[in-house]
N, C-alpha and C positions, 0 to 999 in steps of 0.2 A: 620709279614714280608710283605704279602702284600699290607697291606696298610700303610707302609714305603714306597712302590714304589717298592719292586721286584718284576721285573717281568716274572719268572719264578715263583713263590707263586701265583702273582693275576694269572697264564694262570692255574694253578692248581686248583686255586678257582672255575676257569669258567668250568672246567671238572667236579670239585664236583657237582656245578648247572646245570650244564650241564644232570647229569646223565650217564645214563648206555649205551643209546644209544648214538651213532653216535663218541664212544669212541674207539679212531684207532690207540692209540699209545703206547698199550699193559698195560696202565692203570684199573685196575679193580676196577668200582664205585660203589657203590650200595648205596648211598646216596637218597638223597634228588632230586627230579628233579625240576627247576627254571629257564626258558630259559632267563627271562629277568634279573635275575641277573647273570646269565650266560655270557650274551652279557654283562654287564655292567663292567665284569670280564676281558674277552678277550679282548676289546677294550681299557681298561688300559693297557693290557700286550702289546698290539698292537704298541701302542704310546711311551711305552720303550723299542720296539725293538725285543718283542718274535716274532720266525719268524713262528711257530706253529697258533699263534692266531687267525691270517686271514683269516687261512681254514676251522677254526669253523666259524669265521662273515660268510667270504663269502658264503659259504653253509647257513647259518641260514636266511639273508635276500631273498638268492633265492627260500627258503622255504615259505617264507612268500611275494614272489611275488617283492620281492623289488628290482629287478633286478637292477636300476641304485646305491644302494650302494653295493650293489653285485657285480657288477663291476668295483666298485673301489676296493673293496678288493682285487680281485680277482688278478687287473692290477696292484696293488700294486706288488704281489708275484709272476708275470711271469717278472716284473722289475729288481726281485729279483734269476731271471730265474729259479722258483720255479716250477714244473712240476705238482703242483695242481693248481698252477693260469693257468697255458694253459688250463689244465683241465677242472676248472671252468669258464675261457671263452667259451669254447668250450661248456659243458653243456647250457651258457647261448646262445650262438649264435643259438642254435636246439630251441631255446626257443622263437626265432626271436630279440633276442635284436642284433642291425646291427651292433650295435658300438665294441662288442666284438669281433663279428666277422672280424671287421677289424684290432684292434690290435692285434688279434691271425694271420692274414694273416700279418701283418707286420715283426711279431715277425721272423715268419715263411720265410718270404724271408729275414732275417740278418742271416738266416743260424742256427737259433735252431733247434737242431735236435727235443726236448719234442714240441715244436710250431708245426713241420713239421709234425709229429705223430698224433695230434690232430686235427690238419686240415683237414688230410689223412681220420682221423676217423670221422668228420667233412660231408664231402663231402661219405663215401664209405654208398653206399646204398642197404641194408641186401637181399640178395634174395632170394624169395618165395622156400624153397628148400622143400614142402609139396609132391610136382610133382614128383621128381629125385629119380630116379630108381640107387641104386649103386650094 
């Protein structure tokens, strides 16, 4: 089936090579692990429309430093007002990529609340709480 072009089968395929890790959608794999037929999986499923697939690419190039196609995946799926592409802009903007950080601050002043959150999370900066006496 999925290499007839379904693309819920090829996003299935990209999980099986995918592996055991970085498996979030209550799928249980214990297969085989193959990141680059994994990516070669997603990225079909990508192209017919799964809206899942993205957030493996996009995570998977930012793993692999590849931030500018990381960034399009990512900007794909806040387009899609996907609250893992805010996400994953946001990861990439702490990462200094500028450009993410600005379509998350775009996003964010058209009134998404998941944009605004990320920004919020973006910008909030952790503090040293070793001192504080409660």
């Amino acid at each position: 089936m999925a290499e007839k072009g379904n693309a819920d089968a090829q996003y299935f395929l990209g999980l099986y090579y995918n592996g055991p890790k970085d498996n979030h959608v209550g799928v249980i794999i214990l297969e085989r692990r193959d990141r680059q037929e994994a990516v070669q999986w997603f990225e079909k499923a990508a192209e017919q429309g799964n809206n899942n697939a993205p957030i493996y690419l996009g995570k998977y190039y930012k793993d692999i430093n590849n931030y500018k196609e990381s960034f399009e995946w990512y900007k794909k799926l806040a387009e899609q007002e996907n609250r893992y592409g805010f996400d994953g802009l946001k990861d990439l903007a702490e990462k200094g990529y500028s450009e993410a950080l600005s379509v998350l601050k775009s996003f964010a002043k058209k009134g998404n609340s998941d944009a605004q959150y990320c920004l919020a999370n973006y910008y909030h900066k952790p503090v040293n709480t070793k001192h504080i006496i409660y």
